[in-house]
C-alpha positions as CSV (number, residue, x, y, z in Angstrom):
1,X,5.4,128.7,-11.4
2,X,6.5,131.8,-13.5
3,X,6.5,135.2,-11.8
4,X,7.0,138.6,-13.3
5,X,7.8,141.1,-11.4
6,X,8.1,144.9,-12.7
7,X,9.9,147.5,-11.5
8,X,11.0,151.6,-12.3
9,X,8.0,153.5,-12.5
10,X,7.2,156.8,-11.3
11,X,6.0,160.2,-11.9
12,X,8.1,162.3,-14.6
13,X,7.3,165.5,-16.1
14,X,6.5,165.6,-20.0
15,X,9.8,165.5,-22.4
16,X,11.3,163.1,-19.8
17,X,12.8,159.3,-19.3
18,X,11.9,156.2,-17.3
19,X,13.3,152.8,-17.6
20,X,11.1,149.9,-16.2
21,X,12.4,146.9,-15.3
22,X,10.9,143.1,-15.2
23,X,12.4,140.1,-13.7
24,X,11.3,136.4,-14.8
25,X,11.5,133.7,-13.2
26,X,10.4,130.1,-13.4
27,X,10.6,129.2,-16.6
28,X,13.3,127.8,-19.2
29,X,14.1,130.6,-21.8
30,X,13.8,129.4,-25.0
31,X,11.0,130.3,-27.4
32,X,9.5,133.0,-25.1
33,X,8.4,135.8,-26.1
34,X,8.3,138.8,-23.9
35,X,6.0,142.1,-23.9
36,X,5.5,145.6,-22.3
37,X,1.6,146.8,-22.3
38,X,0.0,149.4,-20.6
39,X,-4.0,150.2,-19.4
40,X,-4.9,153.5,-18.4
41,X,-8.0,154.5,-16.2
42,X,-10.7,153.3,-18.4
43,X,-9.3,152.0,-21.1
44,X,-8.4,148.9,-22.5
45,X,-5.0,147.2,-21.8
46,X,-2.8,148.3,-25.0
47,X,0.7,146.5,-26.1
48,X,3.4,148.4,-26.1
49,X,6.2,146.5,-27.3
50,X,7.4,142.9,-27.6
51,X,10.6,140.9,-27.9
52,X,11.2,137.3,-28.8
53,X,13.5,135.6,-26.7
54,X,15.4,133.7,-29.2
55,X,16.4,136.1,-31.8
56,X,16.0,139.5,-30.1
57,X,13.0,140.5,-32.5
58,X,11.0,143.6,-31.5
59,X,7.8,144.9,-32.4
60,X,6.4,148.3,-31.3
61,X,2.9,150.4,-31.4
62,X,2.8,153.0,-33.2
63,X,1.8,155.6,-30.6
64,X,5.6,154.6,-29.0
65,X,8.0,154.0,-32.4
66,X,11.0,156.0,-32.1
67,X,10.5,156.9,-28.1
68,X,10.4,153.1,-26.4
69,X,12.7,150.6,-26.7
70,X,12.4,147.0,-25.1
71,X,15.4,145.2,-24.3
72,X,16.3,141.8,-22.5
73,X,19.2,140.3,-20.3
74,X,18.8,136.1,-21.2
75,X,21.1,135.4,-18.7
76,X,18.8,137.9,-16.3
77,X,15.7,136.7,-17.4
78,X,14.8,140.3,-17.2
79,X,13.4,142.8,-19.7
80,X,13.6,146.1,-19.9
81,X,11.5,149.2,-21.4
82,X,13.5,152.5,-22.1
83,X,11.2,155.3,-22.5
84,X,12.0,158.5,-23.7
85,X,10.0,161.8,-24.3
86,X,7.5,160.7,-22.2
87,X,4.1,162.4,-22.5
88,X,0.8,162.7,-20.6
89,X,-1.1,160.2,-22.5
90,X,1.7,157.2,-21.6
91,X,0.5,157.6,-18.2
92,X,-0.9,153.9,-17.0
93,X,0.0,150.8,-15.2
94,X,2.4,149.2,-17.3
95,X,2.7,145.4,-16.9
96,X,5.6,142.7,-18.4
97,X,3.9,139.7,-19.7
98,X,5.1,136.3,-21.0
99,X,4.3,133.3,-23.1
100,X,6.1,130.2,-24.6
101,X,5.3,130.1,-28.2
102,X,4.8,126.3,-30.0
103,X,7.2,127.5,-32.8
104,X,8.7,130.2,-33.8
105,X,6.7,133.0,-34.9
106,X,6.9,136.7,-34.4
107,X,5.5,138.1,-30.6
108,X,2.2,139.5,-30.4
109,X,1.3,142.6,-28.9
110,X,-1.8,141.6,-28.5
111,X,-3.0,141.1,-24.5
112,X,-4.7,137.8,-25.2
113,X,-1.6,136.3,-26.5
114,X,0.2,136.3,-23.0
115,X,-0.4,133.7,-20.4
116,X,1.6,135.3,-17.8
117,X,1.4,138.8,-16.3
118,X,3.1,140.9,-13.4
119,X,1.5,143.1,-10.9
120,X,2.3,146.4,-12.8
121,X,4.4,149.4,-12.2
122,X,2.4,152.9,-12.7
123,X,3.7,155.8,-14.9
124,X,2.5,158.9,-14.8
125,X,3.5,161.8,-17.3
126,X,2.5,165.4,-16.2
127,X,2.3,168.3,-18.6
């Protein structure tokens, strides 16, 4: 059974850091790819970044290039989301995901594309 579990949220003022956290377990690293998304109240669950387990590839949103950066420990299982200059509209739930791909391709950051989520860890940005 894989679980994710996230951790490192919290309330930050605007301009400021956070570093979430997500530990894996259950599963045989391998082709995996692992992502970051994010939903706020109302809105649609958004990808934020994603990294393939094999060869370390990322891909970001454009509302976070330049800010986030996603990161993994192989021998952890864990990933990790830097985020700096935080502003009031990253404020959400952000949630680690996971999938096993059936060959190597780039990782979505599409939602749909992940068969395993974690419970969330909320960030909230004030101005």
């Amino acid at each position: 059974q894989v679980q994710l579990v996230e951790s490192g949220g919290g309330s930050v003022q605007a301009g400021g850091s956070l570093r979430l956290s997500c530990a894996a377990s259950g599963y045989t690293s391998g082709r995996n790819c692992m992502a970051w998304f994010r939903q706020a109240p109302g809105k649609e669950r958004e990808g934020v970044a994603s990294i393939s387990a094999a060869a370390g590839r990322t891909i970001y949103a454009d509302s976070v290039k330049g800010r986030f950066t996603i990161s993994q420990d192989n021998v952890k299982k864990s990933v990790y989301l830097e985020m700096n200059s935080l502003k009031p509209e990253d404020t959400a739930m952000y949630y680690c995901a996971t999938v096993t791909l059936a060959y190597n391709r780039p990782c979505s950051i599409s939602p749909g594309a992940y068969s395993y989520w974690g419970q969330g860890t909320q960030v909230t940005v004030s101005s």
